[in-house]
N, C-alpha and C positions, 0 to 999 in steps of 0.2 A: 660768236666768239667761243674758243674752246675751254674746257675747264685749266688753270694752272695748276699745271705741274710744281711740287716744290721739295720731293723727295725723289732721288735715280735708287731704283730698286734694283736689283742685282742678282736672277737667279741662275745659278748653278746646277751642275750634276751630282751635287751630291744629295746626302739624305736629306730628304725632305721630302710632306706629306702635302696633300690637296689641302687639309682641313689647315694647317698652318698658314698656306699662302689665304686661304680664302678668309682667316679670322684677323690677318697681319697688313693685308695691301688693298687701298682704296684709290677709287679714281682720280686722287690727289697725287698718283706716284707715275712718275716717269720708269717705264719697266724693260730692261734691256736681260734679255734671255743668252747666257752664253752657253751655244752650244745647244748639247741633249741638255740645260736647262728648259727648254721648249717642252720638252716631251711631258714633264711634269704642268708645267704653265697649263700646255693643252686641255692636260686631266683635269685642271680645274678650272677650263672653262675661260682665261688670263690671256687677251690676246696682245703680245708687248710692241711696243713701240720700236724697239729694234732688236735682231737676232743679230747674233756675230759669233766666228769661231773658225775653223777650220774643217768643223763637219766630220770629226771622225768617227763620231759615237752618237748623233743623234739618229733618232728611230723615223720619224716624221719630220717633212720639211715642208714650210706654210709656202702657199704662193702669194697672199698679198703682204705680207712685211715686210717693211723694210730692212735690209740685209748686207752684212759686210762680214767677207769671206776672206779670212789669212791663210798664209800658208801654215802647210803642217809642220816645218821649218822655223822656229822663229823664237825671240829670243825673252816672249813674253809669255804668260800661261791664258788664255781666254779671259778667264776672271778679270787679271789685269787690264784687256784690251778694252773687257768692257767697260771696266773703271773709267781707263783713259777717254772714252767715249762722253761717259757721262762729264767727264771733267770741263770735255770740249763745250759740251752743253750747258755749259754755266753752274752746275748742281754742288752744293757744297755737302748735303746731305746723304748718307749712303746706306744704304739695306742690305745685307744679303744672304740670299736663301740659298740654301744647296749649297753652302760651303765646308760644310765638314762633313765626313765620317767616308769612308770610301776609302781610299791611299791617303797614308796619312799624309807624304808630304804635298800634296794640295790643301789638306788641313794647314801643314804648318804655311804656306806659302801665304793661304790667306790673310792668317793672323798677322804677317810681315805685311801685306797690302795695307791691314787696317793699322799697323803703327804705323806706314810710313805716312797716310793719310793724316793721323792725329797730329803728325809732326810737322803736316802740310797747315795746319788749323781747319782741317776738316771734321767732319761728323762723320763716323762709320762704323755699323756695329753688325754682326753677326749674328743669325739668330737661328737656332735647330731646334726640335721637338724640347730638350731640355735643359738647353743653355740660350746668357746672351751674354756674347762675347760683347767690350765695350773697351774704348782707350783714353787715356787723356795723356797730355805733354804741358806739365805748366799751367795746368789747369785744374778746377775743383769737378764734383762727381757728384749728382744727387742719385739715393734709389729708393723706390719705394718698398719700403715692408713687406713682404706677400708671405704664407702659409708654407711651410716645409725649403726654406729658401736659405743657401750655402753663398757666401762672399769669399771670391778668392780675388786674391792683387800681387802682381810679379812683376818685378822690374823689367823693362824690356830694352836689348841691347847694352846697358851701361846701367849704371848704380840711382837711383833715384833719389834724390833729397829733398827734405821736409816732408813727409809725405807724413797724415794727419789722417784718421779716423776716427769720426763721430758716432755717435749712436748706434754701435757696436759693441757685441760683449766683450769680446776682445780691442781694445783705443788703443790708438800709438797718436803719438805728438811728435813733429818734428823729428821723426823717422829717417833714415837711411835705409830704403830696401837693396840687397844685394841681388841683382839676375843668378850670380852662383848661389843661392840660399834660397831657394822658395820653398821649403817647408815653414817658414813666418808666416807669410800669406794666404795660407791653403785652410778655406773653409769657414771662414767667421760668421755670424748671421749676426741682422738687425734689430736692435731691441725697441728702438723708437720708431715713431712713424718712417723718419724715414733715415737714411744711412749715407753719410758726406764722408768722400774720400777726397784730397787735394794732395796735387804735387807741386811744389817749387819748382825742383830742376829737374827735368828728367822725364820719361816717358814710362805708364806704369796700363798694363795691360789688365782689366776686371772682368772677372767671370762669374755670371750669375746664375747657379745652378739648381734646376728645383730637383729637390729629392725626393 
């Protein structure tokens, strides 16, 4: 019997290092490479469960993975296709490496993957050298406390209400964030063990920055 899967990991071409994937992903993760995400996979050693993409940018191509080729044509970006993959495959959980830093707008396209997901009642979080992207929709936030550590919270799409944080130097109650206002948001840290964000209505994007 083989080990269960019970996270779809998700890597990317963008930045991201060997030592991230190797300290972030265990053989409890269902790993779907898109693209020259592989070419990093490789360097550390990560052989995934399935490739996909259109192949215009990877360096090395495996011969025994499993593989699903789109066209260069099309009306999705890889990342997505991969998503959608994993979706097919039952996962409600989602990782992804190599999603930012490169052109931003696959940065920003990502961040729309991971809200549309939040809004799906999914799990999806982003994670690079020195952020972790997170979302919620109508749902509450736990983080832990960590050393040199920045809390940011943006409305995403439309206005977000109630939105409520705990154990932060900067607390809001019963908040309204504005998507046109995100200087509110930008930079709070944690004062207690740990830091609860919740939203009522609305979808609110968190960024956890170590500085």
């Amino acid at each position: 019997m083989g080990t269960l899967k019970n996270r779809c990991v998700i890597i990317g071409g963008g930045d991201c290092s060997v030592q991230l994937l190797k300290t972030n992903i265990t053989v409890y993760d269902y790993i779907i490479c898109a693209d020259s995400g592989y070419d990093i996979a490789k360097k550390a050693g990560i052989e995934p469960d399935l490739l996909i993409g259109d192949f215009d940018s990877i360096k090395t191509f495996p011969e025994n993975v499993s593989t699903i080729t789109l066209p260069v044509e099309k009306d999705v970006t890889d990342t997505v296709a991969a998503f959608n993959e994993g979706m097919k495959n039952g996962f409600n959980s989602f990782v992804l490496f190599g999603g930012t830093g490169g052109r931003f707008e696959h940065t920003f396209a990502n961040i729309s993957l991971m809200a549309n997901a939040s809004k799906s009642g999914l799990t999806f979080m982003i994670i690079d050298e020195t952020h972790i992207f997170r979302c919620i929709t109508n749902s509450p936030l736990k983080i832990e406390r960590k050393n040199n550590q920045q809390i940011s919270a943006f409305a995403y799409g439309d206005k977000a209400y109630g939105v409520t944080e705990k154990g932060f130097y900067y607390m809001l109650e019963n908040y309204t964030l504005d998507p046109f206002n995100g200087a509110l948001g930008t930079s709070n840290h944690i004062v207690d063990e740990y830091g609860e964000i919740s939203v009522e209505n609305g979808t609110v994007i968190v960024i956890e920055t170590q500085v």
